[in-house]
N, C-alpha and C positions, 0 to 999 in steps of 0.2 A: 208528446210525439204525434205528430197528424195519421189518421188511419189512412192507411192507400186505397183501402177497400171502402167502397157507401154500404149502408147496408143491408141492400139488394147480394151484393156480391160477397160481404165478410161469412156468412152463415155456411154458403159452401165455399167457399176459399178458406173454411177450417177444418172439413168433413174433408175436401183434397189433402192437403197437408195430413192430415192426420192419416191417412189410408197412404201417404206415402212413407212417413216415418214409420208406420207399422209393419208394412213391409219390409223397410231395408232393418230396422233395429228390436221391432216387438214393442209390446206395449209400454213397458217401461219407459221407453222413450217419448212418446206421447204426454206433455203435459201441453195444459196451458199457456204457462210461461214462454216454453219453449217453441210454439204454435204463433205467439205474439211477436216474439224474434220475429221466426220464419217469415212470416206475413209482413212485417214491419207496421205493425200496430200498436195502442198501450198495452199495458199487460192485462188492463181493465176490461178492455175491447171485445176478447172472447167471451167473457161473461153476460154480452149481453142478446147473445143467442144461445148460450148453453152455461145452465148454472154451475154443472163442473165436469171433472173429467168425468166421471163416470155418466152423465148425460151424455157426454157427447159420443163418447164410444158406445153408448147405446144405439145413437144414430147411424155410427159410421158399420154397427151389425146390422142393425133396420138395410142399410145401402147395399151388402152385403147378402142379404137373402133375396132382393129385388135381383141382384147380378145373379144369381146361383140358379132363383124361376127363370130367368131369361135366358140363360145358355142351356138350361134344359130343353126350354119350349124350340130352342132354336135349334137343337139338336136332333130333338124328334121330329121337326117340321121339315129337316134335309131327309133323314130318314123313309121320310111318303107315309104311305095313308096304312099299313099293314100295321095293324098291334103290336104284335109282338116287336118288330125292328122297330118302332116308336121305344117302347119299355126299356128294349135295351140300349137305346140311344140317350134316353133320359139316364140310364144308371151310371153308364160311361160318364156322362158331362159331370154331373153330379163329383164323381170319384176326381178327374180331371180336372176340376175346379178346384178343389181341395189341393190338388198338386201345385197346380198352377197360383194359389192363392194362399198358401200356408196359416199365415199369420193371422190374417182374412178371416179363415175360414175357422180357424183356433178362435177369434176373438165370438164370431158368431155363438160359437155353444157355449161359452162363457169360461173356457182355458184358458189362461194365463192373466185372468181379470180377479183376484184374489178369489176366487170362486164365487164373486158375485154373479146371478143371474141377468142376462144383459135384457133389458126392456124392447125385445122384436119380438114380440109373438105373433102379430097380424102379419108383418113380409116374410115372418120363419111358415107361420103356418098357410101363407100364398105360397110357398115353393113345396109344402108339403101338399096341397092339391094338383099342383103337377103331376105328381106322384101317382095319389089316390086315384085323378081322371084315368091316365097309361094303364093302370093296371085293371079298372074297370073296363075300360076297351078291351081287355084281352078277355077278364073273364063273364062279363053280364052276355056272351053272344052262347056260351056254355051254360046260365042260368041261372048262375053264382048267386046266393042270398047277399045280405048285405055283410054279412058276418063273416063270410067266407072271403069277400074283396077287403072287409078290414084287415083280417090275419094277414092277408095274402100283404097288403100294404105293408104290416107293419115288419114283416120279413122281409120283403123288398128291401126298406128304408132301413133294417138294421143290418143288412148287407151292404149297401153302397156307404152307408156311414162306417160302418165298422171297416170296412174295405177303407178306406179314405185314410180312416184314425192310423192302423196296422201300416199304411204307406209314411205317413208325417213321421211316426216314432220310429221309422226306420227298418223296421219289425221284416219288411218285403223286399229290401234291396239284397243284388249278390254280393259275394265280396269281388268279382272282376270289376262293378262296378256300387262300392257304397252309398256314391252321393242320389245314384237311381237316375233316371231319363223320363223324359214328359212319355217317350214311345213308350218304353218299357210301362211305365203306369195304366199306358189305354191298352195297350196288349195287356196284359193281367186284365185290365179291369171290363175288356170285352170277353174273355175268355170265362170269367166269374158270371158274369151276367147273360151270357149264354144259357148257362147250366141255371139259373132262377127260371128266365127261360121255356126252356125245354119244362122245365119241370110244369110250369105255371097249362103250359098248354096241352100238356097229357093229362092233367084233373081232371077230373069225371064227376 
């Protein structure tokens, strides 16, 4: 079978595919084979940009944390130059991502991937400096050691993840509405990160 794709183009015309299947079906759905259909290539084709499935949904998490730093940055950059509504612009997007990217955002921390560890530590840990800079902004003008913006970090981060995970599993929806709303998710998830917040800026 002729590839339609050169090979400029097959490498991300299976990172597409694959971020589309994952969406509508979960990983599961996600092979090779069925990447080759899609594409209308051999079945050999994918192999020779990514050794197997589990490489390549490594990439398509790598893809995934690049999106998740960049609707942060872009969220706190509408927000203006004030720390604090920076922070909490970052936690929002953060949370809102995750709503808006489920499967995404599951495959990033390595759920629903047989609990394999998925190989992005460098674009996981560029969205986790998002992070660490916003909350340094709020506390280094207070005098904060370095110890005290790491805790603060890793509280931050285990809020807006935990917030995220608690929304996916369903854990936060009501019953008028189970299936939950994009609104309803940034209402919770500005109302939560408010109160990080507040707290961060009354430290002493």
């Amino acid at each position: 079978m002729p590839e339609t794709y050169h090979h400029g183009d097959l490498r991300q015309a299976l990172v597409d595919a694959s971020i589309e299947l994952l969406s509508k079906q979960g990983p599961g759905a996600v092979t090779m084979r069925a990447l080759a259909r899609k594409l209308g290539v051999s079945h050999a084709a994918p192999k020779h940009h990514f050794s197997d499935k589990a490489a390549l949904l490594g990439e398509v998490a790598s893809r995934g944390f690049s999106a998740l730093a960049q609707a942060m940055r872009e969220a706190m950059d509408a927000a203006g130059n004030q720390p604090l509504p920076r922070l909490m612009a970052g936690g929002v997007a953060y949370v809102c991502f995750a709503g808006t990217h489920p499967e995404h955002f599951r495959l990033m921390f390595g759920v629903g991937h047989g609990g394999r560890p998925i190989e992005a530590s460098v674009r996981a840990r560029e969205a986790y400096e998002v992070l660490v800079d916003a909350v340094k902004r709020v506390l280094e003008p207070q005098g904060a050691d370095s110890e005290r913006i790491r805790v603060a970090t890793v509280a931050a981060r285990a809020l807006v993840h935990g917030l995220a995970v608690l929304w996916l599993d369903g854990e936060l929806r009501t019953r008028r509405d189970p299936r939950g709303s994009s609104q309803e998710l940034e209402s919770i998830a500005r109302a939560v990160t408010a109160l990080v917040a507040t707290a961060l800026e009354n430290q002493q």
